[in-house]
gemmi code that builds the backbone of each chain (N, CA, C; Angstrom):
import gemmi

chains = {
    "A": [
        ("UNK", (135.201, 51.429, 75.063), (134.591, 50.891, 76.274), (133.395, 50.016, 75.890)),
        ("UNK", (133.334, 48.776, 76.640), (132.133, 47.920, 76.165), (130.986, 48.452, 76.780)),
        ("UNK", (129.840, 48.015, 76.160), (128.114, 48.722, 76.657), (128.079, 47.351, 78.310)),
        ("UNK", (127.821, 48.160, 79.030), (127.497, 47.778, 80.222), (126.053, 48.235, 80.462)),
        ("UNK", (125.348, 46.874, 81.311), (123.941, 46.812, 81.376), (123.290, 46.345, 82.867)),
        ("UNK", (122.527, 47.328, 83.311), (122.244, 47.247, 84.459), (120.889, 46.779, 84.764)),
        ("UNK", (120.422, 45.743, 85.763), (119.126, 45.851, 86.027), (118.472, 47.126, 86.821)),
        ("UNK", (119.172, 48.038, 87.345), (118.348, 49.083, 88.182), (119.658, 50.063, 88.483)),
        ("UNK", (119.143, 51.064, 88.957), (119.673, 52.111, 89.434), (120.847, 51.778, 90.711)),
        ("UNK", (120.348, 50.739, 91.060), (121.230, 50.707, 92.485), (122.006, 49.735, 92.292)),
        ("UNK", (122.074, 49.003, 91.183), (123.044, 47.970, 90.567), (124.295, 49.009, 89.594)),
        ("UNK", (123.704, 50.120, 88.863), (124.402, 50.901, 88.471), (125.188, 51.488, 89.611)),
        ("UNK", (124.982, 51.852, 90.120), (125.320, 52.498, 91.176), (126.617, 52.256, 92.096)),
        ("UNK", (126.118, 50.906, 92.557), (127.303, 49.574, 93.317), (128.316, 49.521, 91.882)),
        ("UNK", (128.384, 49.287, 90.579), (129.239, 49.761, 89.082), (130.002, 50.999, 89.136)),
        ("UNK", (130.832, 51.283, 90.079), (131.602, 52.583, 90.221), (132.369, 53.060, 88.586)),
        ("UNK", (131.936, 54.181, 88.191), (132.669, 54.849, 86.920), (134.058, 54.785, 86.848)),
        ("UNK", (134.774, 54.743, 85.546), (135.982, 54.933, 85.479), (136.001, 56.459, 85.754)),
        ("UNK", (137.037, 56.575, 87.090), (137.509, 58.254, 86.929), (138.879, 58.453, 87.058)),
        ("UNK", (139.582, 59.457, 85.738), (140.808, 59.906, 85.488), (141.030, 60.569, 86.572)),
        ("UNK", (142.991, 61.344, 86.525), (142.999, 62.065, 87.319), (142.778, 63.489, 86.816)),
        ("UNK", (142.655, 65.062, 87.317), (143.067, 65.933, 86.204), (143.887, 66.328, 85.825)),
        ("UNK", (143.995, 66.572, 84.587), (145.613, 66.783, 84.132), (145.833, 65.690, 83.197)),
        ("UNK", (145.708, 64.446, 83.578), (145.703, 63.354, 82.479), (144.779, 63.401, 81.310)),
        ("UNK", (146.133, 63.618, 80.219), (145.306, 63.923, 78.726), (144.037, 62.801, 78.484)),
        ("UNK", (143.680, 61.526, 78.701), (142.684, 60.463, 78.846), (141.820, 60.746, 79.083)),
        ("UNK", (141.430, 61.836, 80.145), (140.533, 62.548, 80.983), (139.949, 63.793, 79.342)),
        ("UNK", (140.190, 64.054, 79.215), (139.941, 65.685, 78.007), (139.713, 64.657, 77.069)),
        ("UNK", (140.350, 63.714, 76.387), (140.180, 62.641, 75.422), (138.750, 62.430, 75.213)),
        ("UNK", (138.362, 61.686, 77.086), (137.192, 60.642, 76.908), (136.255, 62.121, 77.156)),
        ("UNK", (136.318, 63.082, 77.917), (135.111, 64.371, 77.802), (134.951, 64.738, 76.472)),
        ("UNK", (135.710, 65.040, 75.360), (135.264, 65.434, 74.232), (134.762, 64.274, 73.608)),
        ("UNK", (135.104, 63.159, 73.946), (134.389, 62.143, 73.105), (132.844, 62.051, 73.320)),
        ("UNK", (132.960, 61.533, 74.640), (131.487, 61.345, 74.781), (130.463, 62.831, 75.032)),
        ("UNK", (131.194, 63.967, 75.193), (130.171, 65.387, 74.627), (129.971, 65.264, 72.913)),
        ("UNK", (130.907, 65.101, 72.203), (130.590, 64.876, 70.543), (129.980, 63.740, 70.588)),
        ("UNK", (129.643, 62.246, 71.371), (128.807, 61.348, 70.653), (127.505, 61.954, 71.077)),
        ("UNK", (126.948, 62.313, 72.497), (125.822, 63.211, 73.159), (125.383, 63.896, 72.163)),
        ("UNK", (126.480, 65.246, 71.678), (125.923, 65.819, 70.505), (125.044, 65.269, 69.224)),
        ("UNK", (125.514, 64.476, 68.563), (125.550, 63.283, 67.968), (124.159, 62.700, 67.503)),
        ("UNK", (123.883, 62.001, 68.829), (122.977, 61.170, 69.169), (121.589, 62.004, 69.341)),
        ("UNK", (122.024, 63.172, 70.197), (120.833, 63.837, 71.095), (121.116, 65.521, 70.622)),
        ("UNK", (121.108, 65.789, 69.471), (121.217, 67.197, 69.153), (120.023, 68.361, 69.601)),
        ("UNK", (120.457, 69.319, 70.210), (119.412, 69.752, 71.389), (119.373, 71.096, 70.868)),
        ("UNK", (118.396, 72.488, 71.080), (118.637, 73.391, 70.559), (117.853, 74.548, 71.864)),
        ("UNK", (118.666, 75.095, 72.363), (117.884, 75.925, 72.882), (117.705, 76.896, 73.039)),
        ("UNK", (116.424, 77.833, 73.144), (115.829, 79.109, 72.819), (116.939, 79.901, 73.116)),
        ("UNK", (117.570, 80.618, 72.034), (118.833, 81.565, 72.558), (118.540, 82.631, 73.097)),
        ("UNK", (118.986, 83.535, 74.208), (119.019, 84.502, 74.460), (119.507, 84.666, 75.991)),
        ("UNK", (118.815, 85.327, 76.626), (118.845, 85.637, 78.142), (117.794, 85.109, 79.006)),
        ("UNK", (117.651, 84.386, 79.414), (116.447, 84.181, 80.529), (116.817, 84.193, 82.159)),
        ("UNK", (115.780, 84.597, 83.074), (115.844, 85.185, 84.157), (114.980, 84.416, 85.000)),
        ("UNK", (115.329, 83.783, 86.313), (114.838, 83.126, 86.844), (115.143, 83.574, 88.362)),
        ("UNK", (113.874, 83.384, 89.579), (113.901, 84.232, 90.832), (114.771, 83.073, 92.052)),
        ("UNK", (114.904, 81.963, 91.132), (115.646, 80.710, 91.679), (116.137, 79.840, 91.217)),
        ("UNK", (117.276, 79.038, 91.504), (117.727, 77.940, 90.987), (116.537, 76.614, 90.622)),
        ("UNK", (115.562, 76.793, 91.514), (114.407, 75.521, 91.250), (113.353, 76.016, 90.017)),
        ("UNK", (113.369, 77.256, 90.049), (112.619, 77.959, 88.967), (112.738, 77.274, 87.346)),
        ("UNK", (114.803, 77.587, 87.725), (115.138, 77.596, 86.149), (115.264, 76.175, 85.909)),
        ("UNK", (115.123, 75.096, 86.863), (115.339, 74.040, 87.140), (114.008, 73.352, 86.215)),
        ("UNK", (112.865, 73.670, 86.617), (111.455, 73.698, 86.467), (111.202, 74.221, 85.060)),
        ("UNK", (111.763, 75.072, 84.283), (112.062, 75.840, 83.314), (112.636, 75.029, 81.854)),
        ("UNK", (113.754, 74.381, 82.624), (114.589, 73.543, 81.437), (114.145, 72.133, 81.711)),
        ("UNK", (113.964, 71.720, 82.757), (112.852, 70.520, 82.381), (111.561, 70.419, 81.696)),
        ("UNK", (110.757, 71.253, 81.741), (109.754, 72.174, 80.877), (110.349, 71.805, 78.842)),
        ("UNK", (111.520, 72.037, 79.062), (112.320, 72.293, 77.694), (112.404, 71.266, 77.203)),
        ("UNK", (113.363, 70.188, 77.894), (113.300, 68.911, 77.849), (112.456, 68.146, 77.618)),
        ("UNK", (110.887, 67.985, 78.238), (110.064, 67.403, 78.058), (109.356, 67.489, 76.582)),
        ("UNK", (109.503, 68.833, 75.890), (108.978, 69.225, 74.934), (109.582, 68.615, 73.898)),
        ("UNK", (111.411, 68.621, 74.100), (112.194, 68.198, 73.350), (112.024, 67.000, 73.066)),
        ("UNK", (111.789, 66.099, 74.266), (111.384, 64.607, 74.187), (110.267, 64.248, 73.258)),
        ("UNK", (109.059, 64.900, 73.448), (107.683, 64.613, 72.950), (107.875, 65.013, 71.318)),
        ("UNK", (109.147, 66.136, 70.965), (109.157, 66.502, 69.279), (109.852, 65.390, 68.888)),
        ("UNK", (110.834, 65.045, 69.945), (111.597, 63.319, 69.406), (110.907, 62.206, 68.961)),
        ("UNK", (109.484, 61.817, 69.898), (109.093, 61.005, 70.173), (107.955, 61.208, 68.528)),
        ("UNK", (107.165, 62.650, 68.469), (106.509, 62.528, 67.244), (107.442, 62.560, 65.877)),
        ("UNK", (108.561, 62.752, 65.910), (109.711, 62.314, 64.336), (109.887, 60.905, 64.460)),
        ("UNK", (109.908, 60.181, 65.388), (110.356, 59.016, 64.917), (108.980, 58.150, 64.567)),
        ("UNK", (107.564, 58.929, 65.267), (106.539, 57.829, 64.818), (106.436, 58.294, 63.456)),
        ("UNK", (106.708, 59.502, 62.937), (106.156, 59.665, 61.527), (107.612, 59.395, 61.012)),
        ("UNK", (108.393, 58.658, 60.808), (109.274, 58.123, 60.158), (108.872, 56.902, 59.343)),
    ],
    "B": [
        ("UNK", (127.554, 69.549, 74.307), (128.609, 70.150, 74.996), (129.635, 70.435, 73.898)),
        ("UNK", (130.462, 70.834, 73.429), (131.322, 71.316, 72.925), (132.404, 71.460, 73.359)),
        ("UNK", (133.584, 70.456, 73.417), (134.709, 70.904, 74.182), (135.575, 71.861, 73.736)),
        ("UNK", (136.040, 72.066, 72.724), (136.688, 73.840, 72.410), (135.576, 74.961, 72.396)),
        ("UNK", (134.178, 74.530, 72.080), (133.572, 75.633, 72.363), (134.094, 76.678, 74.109)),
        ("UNK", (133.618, 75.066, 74.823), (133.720, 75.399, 75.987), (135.284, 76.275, 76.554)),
        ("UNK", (136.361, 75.372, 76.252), (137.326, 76.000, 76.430), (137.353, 77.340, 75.613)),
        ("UNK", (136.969, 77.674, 74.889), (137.013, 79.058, 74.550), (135.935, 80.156, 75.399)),
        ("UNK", (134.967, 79.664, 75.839), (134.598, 80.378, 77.309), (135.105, 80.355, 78.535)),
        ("UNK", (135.734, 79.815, 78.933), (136.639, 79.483, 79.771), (137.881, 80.155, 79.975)),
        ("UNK", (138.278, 80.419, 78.704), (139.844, 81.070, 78.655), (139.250, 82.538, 78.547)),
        ("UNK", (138.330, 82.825, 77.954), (137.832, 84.538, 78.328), (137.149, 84.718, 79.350)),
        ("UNK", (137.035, 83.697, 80.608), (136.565, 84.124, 81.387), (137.945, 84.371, 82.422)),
        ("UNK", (138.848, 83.577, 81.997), (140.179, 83.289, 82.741), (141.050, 85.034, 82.383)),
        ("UNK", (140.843, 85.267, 80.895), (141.573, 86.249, 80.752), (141.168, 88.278, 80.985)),
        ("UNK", (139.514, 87.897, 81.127), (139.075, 89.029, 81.576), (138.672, 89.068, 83.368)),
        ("UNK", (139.754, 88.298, 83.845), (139.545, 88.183, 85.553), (138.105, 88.062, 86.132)),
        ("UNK", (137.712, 87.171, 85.531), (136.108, 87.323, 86.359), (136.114, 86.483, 87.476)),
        ("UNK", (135.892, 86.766, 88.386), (135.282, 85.965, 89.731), (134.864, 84.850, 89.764)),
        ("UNK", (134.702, 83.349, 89.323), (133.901, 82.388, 89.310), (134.191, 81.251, 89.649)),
        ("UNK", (133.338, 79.905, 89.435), (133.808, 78.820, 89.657), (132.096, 78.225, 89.533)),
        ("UNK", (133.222, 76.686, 88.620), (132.575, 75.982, 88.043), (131.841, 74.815, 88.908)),
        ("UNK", (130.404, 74.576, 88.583), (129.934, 73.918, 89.128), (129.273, 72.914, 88.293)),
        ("UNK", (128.405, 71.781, 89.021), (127.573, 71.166, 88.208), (128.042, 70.155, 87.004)),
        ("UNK", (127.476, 69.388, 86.313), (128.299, 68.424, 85.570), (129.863, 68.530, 84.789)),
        ("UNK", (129.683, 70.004, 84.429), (131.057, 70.123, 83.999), (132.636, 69.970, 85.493)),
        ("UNK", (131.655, 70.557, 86.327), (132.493, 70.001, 87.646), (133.030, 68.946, 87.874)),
        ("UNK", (131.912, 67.838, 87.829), (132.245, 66.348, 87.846), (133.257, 65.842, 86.827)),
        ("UNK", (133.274, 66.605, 85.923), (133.905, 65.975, 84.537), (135.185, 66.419, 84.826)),
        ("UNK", (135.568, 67.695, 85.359), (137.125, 68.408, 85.378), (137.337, 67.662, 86.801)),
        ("UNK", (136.792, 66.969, 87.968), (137.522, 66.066, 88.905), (137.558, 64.904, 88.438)),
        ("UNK", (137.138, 64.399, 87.343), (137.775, 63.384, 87.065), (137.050, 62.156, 86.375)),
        ("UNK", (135.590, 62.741, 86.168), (134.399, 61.329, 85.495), (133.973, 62.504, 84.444)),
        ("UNK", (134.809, 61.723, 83.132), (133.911, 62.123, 82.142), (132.290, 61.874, 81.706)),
        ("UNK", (131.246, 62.316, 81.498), (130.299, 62.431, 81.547), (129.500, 63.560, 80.727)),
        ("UNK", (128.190, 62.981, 80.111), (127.287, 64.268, 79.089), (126.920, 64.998, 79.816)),
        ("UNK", (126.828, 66.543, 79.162), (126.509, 67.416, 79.928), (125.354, 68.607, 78.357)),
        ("UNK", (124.901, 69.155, 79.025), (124.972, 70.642, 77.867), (124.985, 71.550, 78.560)),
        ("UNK", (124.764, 71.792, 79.755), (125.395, 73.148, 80.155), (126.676, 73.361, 81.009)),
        ("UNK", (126.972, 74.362, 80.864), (128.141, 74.756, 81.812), (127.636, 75.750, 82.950)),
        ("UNK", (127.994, 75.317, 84.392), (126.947, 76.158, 85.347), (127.915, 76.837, 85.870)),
        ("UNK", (127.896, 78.202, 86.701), (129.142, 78.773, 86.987), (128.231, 80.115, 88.289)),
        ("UNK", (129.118, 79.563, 89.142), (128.606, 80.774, 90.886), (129.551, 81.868, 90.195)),
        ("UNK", (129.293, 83.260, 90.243), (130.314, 84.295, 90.029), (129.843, 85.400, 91.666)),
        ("UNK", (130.646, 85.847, 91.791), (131.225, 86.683, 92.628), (130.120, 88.167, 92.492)),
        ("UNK", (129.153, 87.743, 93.488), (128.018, 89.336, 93.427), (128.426, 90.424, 93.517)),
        ("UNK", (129.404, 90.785, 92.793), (129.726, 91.994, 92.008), (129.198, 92.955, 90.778)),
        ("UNK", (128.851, 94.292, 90.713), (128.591, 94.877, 90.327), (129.956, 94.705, 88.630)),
        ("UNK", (131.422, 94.889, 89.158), (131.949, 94.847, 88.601), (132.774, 93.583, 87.971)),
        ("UNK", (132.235, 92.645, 88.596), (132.644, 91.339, 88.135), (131.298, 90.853, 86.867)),
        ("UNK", (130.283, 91.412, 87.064), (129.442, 91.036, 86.594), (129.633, 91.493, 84.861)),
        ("UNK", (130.599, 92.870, 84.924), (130.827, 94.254, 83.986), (131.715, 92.664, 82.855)),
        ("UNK", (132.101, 92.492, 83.893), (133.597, 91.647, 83.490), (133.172, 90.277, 82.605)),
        ("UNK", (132.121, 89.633, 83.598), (131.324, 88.317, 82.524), (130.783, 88.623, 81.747)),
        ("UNK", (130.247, 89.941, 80.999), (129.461, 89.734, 79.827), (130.872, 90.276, 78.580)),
        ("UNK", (131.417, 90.992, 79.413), (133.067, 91.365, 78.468), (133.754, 89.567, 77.662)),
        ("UNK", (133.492, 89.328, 78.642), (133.909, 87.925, 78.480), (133.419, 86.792, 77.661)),
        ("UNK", (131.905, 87.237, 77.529), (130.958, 86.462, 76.678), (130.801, 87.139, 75.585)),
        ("UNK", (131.405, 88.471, 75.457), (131.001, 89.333, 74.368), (132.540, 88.467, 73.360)),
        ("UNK", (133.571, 88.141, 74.284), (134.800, 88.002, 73.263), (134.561, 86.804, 72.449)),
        ("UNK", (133.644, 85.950, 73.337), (133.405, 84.731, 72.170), (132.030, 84.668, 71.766)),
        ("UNK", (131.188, 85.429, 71.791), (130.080, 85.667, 70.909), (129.773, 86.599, 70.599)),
        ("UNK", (129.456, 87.429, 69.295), (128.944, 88.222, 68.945), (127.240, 88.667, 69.014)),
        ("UNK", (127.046, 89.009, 70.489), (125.526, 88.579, 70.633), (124.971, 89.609, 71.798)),
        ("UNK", (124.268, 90.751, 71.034), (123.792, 91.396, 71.382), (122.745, 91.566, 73.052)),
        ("UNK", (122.347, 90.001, 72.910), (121.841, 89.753, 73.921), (122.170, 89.648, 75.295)),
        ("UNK", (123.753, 89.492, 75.179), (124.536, 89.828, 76.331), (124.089, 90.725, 77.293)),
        ("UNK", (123.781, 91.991, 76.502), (123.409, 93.179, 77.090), (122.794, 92.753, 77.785)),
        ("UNK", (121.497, 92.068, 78.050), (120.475, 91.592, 78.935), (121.064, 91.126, 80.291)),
        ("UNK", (121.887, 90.469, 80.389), (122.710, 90.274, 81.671), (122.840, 91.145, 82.080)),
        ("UNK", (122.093, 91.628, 83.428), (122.766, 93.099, 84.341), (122.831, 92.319, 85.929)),
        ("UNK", (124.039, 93.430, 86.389), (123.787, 93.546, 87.947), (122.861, 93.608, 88.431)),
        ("UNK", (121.615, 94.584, 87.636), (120.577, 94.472, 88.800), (119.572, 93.227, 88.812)),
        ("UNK", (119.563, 92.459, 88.062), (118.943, 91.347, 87.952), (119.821, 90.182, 88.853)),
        ("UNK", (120.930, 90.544, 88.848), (122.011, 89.273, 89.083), (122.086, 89.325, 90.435)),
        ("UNK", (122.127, 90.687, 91.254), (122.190, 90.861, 92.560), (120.758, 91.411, 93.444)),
        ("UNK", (119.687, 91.430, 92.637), (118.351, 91.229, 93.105), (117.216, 90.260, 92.671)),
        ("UNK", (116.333, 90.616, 91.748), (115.233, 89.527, 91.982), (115.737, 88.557, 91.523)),
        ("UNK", (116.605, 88.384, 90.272), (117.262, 86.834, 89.186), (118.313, 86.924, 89.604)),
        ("UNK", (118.642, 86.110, 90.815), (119.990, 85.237, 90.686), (120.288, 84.110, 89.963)),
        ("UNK", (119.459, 83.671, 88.793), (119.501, 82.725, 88.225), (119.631, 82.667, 86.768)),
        ("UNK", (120.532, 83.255, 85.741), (120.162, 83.601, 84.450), (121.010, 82.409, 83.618)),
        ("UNK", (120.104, 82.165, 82.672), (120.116, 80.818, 81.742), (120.492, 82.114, 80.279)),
        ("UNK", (121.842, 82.002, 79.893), (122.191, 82.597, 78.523), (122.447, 81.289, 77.438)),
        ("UNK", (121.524, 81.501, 76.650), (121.880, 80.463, 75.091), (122.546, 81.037, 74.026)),
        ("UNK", (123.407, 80.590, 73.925), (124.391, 81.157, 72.709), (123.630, 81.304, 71.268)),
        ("UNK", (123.659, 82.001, 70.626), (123.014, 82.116, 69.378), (122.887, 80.685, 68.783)),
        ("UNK", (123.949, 79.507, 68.531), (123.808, 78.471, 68.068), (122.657, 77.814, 68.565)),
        ("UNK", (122.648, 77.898, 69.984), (121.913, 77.526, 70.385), (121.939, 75.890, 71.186)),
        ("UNK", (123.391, 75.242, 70.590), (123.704, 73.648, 71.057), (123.933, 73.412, 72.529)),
        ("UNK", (124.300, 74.491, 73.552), (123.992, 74.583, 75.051), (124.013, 75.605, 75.211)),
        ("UNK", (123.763, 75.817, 76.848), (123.410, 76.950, 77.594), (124.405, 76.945, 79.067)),
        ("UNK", (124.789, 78.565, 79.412), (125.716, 78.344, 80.306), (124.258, 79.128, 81.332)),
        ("UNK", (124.637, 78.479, 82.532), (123.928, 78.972, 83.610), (124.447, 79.594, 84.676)),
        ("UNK", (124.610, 81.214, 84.897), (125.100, 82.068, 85.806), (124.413, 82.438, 87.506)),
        ("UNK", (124.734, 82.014, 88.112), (123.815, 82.343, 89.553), (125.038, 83.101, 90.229)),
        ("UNK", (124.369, 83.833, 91.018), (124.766, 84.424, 91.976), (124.696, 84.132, 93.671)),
        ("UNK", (123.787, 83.090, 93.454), (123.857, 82.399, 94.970), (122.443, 81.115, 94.759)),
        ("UNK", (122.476, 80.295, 95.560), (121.572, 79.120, 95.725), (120.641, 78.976, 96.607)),
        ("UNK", (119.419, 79.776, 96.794), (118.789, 79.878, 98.119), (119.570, 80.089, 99.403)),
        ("UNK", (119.634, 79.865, 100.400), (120.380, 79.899, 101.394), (121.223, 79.361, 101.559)),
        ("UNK", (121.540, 78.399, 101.033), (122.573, 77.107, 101.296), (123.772, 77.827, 100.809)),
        ("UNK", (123.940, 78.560, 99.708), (125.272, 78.475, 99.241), (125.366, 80.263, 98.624)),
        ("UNK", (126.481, 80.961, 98.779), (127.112, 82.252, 98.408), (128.135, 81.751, 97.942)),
        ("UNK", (128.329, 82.638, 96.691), (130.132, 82.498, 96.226), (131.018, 82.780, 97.595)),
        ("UNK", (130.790, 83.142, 98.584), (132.018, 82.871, 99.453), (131.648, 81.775, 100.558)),
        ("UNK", (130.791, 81.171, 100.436), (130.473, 79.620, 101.003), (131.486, 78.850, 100.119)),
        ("UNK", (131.797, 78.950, 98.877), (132.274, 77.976, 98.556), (133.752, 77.561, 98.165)),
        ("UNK", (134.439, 76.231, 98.454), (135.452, 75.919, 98.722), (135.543, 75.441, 96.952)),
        ("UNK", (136.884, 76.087, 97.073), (137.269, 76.447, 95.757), (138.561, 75.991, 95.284)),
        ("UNK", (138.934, 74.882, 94.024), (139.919, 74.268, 93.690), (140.455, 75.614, 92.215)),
        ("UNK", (141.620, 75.143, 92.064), (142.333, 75.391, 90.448), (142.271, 74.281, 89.666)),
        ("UNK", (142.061, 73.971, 88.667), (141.916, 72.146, 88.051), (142.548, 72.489, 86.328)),
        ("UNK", (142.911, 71.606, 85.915), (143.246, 71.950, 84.448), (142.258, 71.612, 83.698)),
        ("UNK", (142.073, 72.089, 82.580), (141.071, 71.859, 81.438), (141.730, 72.093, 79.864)),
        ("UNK", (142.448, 70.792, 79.542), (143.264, 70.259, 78.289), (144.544, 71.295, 79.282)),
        ("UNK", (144.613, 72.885, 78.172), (146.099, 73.495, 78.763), (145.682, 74.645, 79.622)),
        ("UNK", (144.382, 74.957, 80.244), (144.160, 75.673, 80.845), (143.953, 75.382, 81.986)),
        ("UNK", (144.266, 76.685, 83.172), (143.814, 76.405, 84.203), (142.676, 77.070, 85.320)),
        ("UNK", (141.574, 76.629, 85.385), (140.269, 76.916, 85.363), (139.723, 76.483, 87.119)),
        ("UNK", (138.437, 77.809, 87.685), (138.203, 77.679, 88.725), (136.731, 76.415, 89.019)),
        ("UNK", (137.584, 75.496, 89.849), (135.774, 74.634, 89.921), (135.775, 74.347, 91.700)),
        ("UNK", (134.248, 74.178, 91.941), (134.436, 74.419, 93.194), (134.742, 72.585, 93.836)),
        ("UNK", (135.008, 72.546, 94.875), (135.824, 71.301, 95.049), (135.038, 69.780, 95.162)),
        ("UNK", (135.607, 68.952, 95.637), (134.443, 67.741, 95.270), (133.699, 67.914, 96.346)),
        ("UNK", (134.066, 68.177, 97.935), (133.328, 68.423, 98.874), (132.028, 68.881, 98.960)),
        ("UNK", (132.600, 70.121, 98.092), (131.099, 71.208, 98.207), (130.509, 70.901, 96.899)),
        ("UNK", (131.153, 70.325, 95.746), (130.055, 69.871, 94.646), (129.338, 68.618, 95.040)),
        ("UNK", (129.949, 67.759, 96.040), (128.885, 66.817, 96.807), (127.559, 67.481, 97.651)),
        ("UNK", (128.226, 68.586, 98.237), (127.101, 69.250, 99.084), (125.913, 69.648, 98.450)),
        ("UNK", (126.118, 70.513, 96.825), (125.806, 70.644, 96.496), (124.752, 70.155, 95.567)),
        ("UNK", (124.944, 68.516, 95.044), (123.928, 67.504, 94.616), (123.703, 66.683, 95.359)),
        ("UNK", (123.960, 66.727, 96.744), (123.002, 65.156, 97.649), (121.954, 65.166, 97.803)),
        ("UNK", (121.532, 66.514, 98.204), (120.160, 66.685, 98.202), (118.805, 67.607, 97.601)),
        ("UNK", (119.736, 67.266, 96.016), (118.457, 67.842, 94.645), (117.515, 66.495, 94.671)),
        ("UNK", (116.628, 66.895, 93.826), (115.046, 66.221, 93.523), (115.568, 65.187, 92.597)),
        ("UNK", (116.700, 66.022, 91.385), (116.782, 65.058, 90.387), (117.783, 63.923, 90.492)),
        ("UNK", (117.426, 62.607, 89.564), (118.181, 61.385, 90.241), (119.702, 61.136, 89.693)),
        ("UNK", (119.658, 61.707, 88.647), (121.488, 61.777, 88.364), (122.196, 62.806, 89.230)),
        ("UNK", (121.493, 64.120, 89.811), (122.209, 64.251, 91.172), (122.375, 63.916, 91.978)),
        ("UNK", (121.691, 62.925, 92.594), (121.698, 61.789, 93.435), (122.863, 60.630, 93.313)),
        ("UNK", (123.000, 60.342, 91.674), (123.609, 59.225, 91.458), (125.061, 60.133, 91.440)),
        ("UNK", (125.504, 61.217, 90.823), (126.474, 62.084, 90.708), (127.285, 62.300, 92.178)),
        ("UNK", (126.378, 62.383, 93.125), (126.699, 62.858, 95.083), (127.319, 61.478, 95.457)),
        ("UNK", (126.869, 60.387, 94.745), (126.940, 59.186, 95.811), (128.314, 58.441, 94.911)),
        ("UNK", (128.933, 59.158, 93.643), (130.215, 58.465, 92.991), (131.058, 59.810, 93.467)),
        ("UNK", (130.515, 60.791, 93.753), (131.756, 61.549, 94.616), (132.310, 61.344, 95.856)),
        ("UNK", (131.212, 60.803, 96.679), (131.319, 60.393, 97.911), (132.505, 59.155, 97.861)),
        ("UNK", (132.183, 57.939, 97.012), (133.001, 57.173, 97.055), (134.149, 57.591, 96.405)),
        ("UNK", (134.480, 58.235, 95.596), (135.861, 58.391, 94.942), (136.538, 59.312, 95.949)),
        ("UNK", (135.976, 60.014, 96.806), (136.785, 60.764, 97.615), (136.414, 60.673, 98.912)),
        ("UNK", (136.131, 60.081, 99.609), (135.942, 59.308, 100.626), (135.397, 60.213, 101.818)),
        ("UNK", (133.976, 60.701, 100.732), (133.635, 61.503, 101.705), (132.391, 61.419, 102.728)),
        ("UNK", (131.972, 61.746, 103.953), (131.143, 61.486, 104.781), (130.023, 61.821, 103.959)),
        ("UNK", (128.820, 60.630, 104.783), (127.588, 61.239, 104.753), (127.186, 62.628, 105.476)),
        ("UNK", (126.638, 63.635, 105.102), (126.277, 64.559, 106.216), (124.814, 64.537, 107.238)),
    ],
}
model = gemmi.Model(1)
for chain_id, residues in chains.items():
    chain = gemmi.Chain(chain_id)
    for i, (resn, *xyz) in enumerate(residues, 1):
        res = gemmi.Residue()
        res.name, res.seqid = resn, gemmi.SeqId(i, " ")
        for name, pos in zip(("N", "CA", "C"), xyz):
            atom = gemmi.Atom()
            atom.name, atom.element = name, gemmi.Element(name[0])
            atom.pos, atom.b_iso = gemmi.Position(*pos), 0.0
            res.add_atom(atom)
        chain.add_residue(res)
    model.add_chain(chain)
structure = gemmi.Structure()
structure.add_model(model)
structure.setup_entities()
């Protein structure tokens, strides 16, 4: 698939995705592909175990929390590269 | 994401009868837009004994003590919300038992869908639209509004 480039969100947007049907092997093809390039690209690791949250916005609040951290350890490896 | 990882949670959740259905990006991906994800999110059935049944299930493909930590009484009182990370640690599956008010496992309208040779519970595009039109975050936003058009569904 060629890199497609958007000026904004709502130009992406009006850019409707290619979607398979299910059942069509194309469909499982292009999901493992682009979960192994994700992997890939953006290798993520997170705190294993059990965690417990009193809401969906909690854990929401929680793994964005995660993310952000993840971002900022990204962001200090590549300046000390 | 891991796609045989995944399918290998999937098929022990299929083969130890647990109650569930798939929600959230992996949703989008089994109707039909492939798309990155790292977790797999999943409503199960507020059961005492369904609950017996999902960690049976997580026990067959991980060897991980931590399982234990998953209980009924967390699942059907204060934490309806439990975030389990697999020892690897490369994603996390997310188990709820209900969504604030809006949504109970028997609120929700529920498909069969294949996944490669399996056949796996996700809840339908309807209610996975219902379900991201109106989050905070903006790829649920953008996620609600390519379901809407691919399945020609109303604004509510």
């Amino acid at each position: 698939m060629p890199v497609r480039k958007f000026r904004s969100i709502e130009e992406m947007k009006r850019d409707h995705p290619i979607w398979r049907r299910p059942g069509d092997p194309l469909l499982y093809r292009a999901m493992a592909l682009v979960w192994e390039v994700a992997r890939r690209t953006n290798p993520r690791r997170f705190p294993p175990g059990v965690h417990k949250y009193r809401s969906i916005q909690e854990m929401d609040r929680a793994q964005a929390q995660v993310l952000a951290e993840h971002i900022a350890a990204l962001r200090r490896q590549r300046q000390g590269e | 994401m891991d796609f045989d990882v995944l399918k290998r949670v999937l098929a022990a959740l299929e083969s130890r009868g647990v109650k569930y259905t798939i929600f959230g990006a992996v949703a989008l991906n089994l109707h039909g837009l492939a798309r990155a994800t790292e977790d797999l999110d999943i409503f199960i059935a507020p059961e005492d004994l369904n609950i017996d049944r999902l960690k049976l299930a997580l026990r067959d493909v991980y060897d991980d003590p931590e399982i234990e930590h998953i209980t009924a009484g967390d699942l059907l009182g204060e934490y309806p919300a439990v975030e389990y990370n697999p020892p690897e640690g490369a994603f996390h599956i997310d188990i709820l038992t209900r969504l604030g008010d809006a949504f109970t496992f028997a609120d929700l309208e529920i498909e069969r869908v294949p996944y490669d040779d399996l056949i796996v519970s996700v809840v339908s595009p309807r209610t996975l639209y219902k379900m991201k039109k109106d989050t905070v975050r903006p790829k649920d936003r953008i996620d609600a509004d390519w379901l809407r058009h691919r399945f020609n569904l109303e604004h509510d």
